[in-house]
Each structure stands twice: as C-alpha cells, then as structure tokens.
C-alpha positions as CSV (number, residue, x, y, z in Angstrom):
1,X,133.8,124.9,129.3
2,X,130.4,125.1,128.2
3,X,130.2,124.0,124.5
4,X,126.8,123.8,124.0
5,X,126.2,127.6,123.2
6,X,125.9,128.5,119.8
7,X,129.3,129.1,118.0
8,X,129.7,131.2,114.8
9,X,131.7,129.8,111.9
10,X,132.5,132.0,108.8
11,X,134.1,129.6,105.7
12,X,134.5,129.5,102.4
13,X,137.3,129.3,98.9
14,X,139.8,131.7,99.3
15,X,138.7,135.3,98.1
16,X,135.4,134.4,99.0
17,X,135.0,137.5,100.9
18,X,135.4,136.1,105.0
19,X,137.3,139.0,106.4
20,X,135.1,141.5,104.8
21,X,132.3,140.1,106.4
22,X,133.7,139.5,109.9
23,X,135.2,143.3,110.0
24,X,131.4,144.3,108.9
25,X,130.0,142.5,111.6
26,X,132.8,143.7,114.3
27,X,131.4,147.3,113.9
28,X,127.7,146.1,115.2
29,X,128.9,143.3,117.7
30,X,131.4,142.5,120.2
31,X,133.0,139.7,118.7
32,X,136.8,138.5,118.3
33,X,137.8,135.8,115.4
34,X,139.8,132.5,115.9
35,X,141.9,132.2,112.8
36,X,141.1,128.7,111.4
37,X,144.0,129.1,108.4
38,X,146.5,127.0,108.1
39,X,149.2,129.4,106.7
40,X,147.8,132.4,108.7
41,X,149.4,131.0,111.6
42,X,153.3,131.5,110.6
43,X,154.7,134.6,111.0
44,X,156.4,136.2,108.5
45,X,154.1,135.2,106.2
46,X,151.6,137.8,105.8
47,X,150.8,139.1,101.8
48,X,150.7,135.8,100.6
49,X,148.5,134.8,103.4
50,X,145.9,137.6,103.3
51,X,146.6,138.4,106.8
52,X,144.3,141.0,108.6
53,X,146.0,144.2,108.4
54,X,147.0,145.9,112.0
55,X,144.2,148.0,111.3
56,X,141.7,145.3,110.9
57,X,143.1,143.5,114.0
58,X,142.5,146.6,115.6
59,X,139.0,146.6,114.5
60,X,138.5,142.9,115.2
61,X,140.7,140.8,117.2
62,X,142.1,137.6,116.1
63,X,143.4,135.0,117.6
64,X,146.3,131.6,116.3
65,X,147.9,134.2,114.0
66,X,151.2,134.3,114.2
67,X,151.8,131.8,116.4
68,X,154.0,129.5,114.7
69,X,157.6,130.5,113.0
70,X,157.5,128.8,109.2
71,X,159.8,126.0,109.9
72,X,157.6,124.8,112.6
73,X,155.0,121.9,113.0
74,X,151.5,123.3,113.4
75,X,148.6,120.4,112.7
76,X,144.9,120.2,113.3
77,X,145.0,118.5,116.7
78,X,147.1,121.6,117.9
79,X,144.4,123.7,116.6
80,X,141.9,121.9,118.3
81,X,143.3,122.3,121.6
82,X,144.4,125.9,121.0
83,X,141.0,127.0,119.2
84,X,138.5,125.9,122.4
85,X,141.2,127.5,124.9
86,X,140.7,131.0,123.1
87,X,136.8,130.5,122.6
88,X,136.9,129.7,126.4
89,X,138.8,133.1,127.2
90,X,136.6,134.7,124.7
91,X,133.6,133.9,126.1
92,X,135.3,134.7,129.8
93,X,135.1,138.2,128.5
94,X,131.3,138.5,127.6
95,X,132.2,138.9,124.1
96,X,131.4,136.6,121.0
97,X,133.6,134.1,119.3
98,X,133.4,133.8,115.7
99,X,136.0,131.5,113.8
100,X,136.4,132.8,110.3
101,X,138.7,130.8,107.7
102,X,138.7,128.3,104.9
103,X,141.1,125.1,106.8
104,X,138.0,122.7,106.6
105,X,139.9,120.0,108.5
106,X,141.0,122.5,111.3
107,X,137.1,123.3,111.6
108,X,136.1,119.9,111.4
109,X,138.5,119.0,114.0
110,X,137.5,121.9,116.4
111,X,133.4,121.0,115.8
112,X,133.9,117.1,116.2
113,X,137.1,116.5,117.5
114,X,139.9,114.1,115.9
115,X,139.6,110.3,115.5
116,X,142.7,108.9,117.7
117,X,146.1,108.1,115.6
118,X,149.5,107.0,116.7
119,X,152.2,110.4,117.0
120,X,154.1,110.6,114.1
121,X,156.9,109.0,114.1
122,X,160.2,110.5,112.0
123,X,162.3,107.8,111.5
124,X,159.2,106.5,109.7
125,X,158.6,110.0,108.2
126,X,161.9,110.9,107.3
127,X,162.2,106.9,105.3
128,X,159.1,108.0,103.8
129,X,160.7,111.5,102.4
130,X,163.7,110.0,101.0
131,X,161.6,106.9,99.4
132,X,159.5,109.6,97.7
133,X,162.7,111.7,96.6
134,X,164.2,108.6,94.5
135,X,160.7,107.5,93.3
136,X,158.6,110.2,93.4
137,X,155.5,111.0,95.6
138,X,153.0,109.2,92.9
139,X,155.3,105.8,94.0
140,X,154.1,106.1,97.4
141,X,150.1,106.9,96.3
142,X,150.2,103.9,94.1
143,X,151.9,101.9,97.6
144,X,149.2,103.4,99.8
145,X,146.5,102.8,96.5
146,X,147.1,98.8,97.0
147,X,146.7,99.0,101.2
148,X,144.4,101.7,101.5
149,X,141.9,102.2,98.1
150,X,139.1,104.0,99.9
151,X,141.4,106.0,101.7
152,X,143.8,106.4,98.3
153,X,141.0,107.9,96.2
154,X,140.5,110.9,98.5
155,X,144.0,111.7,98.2
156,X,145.1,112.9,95.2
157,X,148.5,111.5,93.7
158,X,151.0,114.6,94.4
159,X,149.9,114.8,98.1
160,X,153.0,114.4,100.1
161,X,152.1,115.0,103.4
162,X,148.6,113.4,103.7
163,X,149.9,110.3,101.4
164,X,153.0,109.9,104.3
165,X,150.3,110.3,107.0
166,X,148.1,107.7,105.6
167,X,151.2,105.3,105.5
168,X,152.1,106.2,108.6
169,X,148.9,105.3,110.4
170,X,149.2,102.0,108.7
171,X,152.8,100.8,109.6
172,X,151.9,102.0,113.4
173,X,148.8,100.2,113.6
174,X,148.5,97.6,111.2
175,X,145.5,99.0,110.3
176,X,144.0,101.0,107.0
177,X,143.8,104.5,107.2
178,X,140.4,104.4,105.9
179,X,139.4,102.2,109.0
180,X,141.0,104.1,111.7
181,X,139.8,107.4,110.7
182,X,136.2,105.7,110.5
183,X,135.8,104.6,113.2
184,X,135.8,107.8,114.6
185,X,132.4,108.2,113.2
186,X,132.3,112.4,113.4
187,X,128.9,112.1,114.3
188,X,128.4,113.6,118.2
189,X,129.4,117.6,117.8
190,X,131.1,119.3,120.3
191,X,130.0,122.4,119.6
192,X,126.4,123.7,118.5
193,X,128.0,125.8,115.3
194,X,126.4,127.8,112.9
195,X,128.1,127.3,109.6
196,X,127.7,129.7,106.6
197,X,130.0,129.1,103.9
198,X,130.0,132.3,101.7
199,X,130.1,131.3,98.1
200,X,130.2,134.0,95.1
201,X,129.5,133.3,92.1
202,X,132.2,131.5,89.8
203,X,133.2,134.2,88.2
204,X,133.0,136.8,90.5
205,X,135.1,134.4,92.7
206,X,138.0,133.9,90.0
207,X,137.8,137.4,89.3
208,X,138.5,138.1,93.3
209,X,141.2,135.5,92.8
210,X,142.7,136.9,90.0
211,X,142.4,141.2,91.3
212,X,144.0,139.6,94.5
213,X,147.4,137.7,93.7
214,X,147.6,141.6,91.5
215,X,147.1,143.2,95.0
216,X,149.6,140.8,96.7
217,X,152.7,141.6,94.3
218,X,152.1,145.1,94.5
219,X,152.1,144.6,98.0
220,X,155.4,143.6,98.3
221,X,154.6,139.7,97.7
222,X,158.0,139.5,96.1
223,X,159.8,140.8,98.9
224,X,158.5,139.1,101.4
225,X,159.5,136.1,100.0
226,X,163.2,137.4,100.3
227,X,163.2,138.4,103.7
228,X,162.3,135.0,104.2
229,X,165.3,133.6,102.4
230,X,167.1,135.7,104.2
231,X,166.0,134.7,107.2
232,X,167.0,131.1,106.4
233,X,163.9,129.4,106.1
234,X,164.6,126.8,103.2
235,X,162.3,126.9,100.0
236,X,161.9,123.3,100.6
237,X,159.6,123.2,103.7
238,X,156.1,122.5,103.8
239,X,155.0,126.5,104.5
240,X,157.3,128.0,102.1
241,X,155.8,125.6,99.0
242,X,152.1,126.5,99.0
243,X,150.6,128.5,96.6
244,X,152.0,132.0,95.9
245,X,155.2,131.2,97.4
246,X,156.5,128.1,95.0
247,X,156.3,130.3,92.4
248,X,157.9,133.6,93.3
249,X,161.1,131.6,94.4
250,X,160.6,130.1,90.9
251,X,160.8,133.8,89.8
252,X,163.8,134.8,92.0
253,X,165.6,131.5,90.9
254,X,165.3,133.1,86.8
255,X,163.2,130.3,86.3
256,X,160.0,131.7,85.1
257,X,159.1,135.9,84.7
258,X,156.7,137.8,86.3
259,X,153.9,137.6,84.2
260,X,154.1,133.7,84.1
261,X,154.7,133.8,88.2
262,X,151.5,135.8,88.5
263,X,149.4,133.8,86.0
264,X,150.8,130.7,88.5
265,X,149.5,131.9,91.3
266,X,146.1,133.1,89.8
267,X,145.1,129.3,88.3
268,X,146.5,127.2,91.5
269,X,144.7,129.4,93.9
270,X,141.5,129.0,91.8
271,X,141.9,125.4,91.2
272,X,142.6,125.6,95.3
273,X,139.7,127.2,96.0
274,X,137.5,124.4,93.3
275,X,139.1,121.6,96.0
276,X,138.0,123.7,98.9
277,X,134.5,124.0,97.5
278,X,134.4,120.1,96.7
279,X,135.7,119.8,100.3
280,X,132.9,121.6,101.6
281,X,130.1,120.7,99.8
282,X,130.8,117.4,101.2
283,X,131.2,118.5,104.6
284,X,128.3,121.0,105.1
285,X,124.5,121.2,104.4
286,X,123.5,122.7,101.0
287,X,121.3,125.6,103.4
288,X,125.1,126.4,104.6
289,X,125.9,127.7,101.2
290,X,124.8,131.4,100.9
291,X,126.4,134.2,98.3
292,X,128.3,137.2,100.3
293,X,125.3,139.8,100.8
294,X,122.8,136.9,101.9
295,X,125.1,135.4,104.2
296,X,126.0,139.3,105.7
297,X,122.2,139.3,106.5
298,X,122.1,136.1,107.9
299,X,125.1,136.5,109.8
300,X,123.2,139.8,111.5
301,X,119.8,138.4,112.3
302,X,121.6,135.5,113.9
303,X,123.9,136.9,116.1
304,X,120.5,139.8,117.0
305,X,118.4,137.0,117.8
306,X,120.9,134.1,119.6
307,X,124.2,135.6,120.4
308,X,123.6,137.7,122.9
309,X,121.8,135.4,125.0
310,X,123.8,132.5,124.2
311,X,126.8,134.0,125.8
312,X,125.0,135.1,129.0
313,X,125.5,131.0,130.4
C-alpha cells in the first residue's frame, strides 16, 4: 500500500460543519469518506449520531458506518486496520479518500499508528467495573492519580473507560501508562495528511449545537432510543450512555422532562465539543485551524492542485 500520497482529513467539534463540506466537495471530485466517528459506527444509532442521510451516502460514499451492532467492542486499533484497508480499495478505484470526523484518537491512530499495549484483559476489566461500582470511578482516578500523575492529569476524574485502560496497562506491564504510551514517540507519520480542522466561531458553533439537538428530537431522537430498548441493548453500555442518549432514557424513565432533556444535551455536547477543541489544538498546527468558508476554499485548491496527481501512483 502506498502511504506516502497525500491523504485528506476533514475534523473538527461536533456541528462544526464536516459533512457539509465533504458533500460540497463530492459534487466537484470523485472522492469517498472514511468515517473516523466513534458512535457513527453502530447501527441503529443514527439521529443522535448525525449520520449521513441515504441521500448523502448516495451523493458521497462512506465507509466504517454501521459496522458495529451497539453492544459490541469497536476501539481505535480496529480502526486503524479497518481505515487503511478502505483507503487502499479506495485508491484501487482511481477515486480519492477523504476521512471526515471528529474521533481525534481514531485519526491519530490511523496517521501514526498505536504505541504497543497488552489486550485487555476482562477478568482485570470486569474487577475494575465492580471496584468502581462500590467506590465510584473518582476512587479509581485517585488509585491511577498515585501510580500514574502525568498520565492521571489528562484524564479527567469521571472517565471510566480510559481510567480502567490506564490501570490496565499498568497491572499487565508493571509499567506507567504515561511511559508505555511514550515511548511510542508518534513522531514518524504514516501517512502524508492534510489536516484542516474547521472551526466556527463560538457562537456560531453553540448555536449549531443548540439548532441541532432541536433537529434531532424532531427527528425522531426520542424514538430511536426506544427501538433500541426494545431491541434489548441495556442503557448501561458504553454506546447507549454518550451524549444525547443518557438523557432521553433519563426522559423515558420520568426522571427529567423534555425541556430539561434537551437543554442536557445542548450543554454536554458543547462542553464536548470545548474538550474536542482542547484536544485538537494540542494535536494539530495552529495553520490547521480554518473557519468553514476558508477551509471549503482550501479544501478545493488542494485537491485541484495535488489530488489528482497524487492518486495516479
């Protein structure tokens, strides 16, 4: 696979505007996207995910949606592999891959690669869950605070998952979290990507926030999350406990009403997209940061100038 021509990556907060700007550029280019969301790839789960419409799938392809059923594992090794398979088959085809979505890890993962770490393990895992179920999951930060500091401040104190990873890595190996992951160094790139991270304006980002979780009830949000139920997946799994979600089962539960369900949603996806934007700023060079119309523009002299070409080798 040759992974030295130039790949395309489209990030940003949520209700940054992405999608809009792919589907724009799939009615001047040949390209297909590569889904680098996280909760785009369960089915099932499609208002509360923004998924691309059938229409807008039909206008530009994209690929690691729906791939995953809610109660399963997907991780950002799996999207690794899976990611440079469909780039590969992309490419196969004389047409342009651009990877469009706002999972920093998953894209870090795919440009760099992943620093090696022991499987998980779920006796560990499951000792973990029930240690954080009697004490709660700030016991366990406070645990992984005393072995792991550096690795502990990145983390913040609710973070079940990541908190149980770190502690993971450090029963398995012996080592810190901090030091393992380090090592890896993230410095050689596997791919030569173009990154533009599309960033409105505060405000006209929470307002997109705010008009979109309005958009999502009246699409049905509410319902989906029934059908869901119904299909048996249990409220407490990982997928079914992010963002818009948590809160309508609140709602169908008679534990909160609508308008305090939707007002939810609105402030934890903003203050989801201010981590993502932390995140990133960290991650990607301030010329990466461009607001919507700008990074349109760019988007269009750069695939005119190098695209084409690139994909001829």
């Amino acid at each position: 696979m040759d992974r030295t021509a130039p790949l395309i990556v489209i990030t940003g907060p949520t209700g940054s505007g992405k999608t809009g700007i792919a589907l724009d550029l799939a009615r001047r280019f040949p390209i297909e996207a590569v889904s680098a969301d996280s909760m785009q790839v369960y089915r099932h789960m499609d208002i509360a995910t923004a998924k691309p419409t059938a229409a807008e799938q039909a206008l530009l392809p994209h690929h690691l949606i729906d791939i995953r059923d809610p109660d399963e594992e997907f991780n950002a090794g799996m999207f690794m592999a899976m990611a440079a398979e469909k780039i590969g088959e992309i490419r196969a085809r004389r047409r342009i891959p651009v990877v469009v979505g706002g999972t920093g890890l998953y894209i870090k993962a795919l440009i760099y690669g992943l620093a090696p770490v022991p499987p998980r393990s779920s006796r560990l895992r499951d000792w973990l869950r029930s240690l954080a179920q009697a004490r709660g999951t700030p016991h366990l930060w406070e645990a992984l605070n005393r072995m792991d500091p550096k690795n502990a401040e990145h983390i913040r104190k609710n973070d079940a998952v990541r908190i149980a990873r770190s502690l993971e890595i450090i029963f398995l190996t012996g080592r810190r979290a901090s030091e393992v992951l380090g090592g890896h160094g993230f410095s050689e790139a596997w791919y030569r990507a173009r990154i533009i991270c599309v960033m409105p304006g505060r405000d006209l980002l929470y307002r997109s926030i705010d008009e979109r979780v309005h958009a999502m009830v009246e699409a049905g949000l509410l319902e989906e999350t029934w059908r869901l139920l119904e299909l048996g997946y249990d409220p407490s799994l990982r997928s079914m406990q992010t963002l818009a979600y948590k809160h309508v089962l609140q709602l169908l539960e008679g534990r909160i009403g609508l308008p305090s369900c939707v007002g939810r949603i609105q402030r934890d996806t903003r203050h989801y997209a201010k981590r993502q934007i932390t995140w990133m700023r960290s991650h990607y060079d301030q010329g990466s940061f461009l607001e919507p119309e700008r990074a349109r523009a760019e988007l269009e002299r750069w695939l005119q100038e190098e695209a084409s070409p690139a994909i001829e080798g």
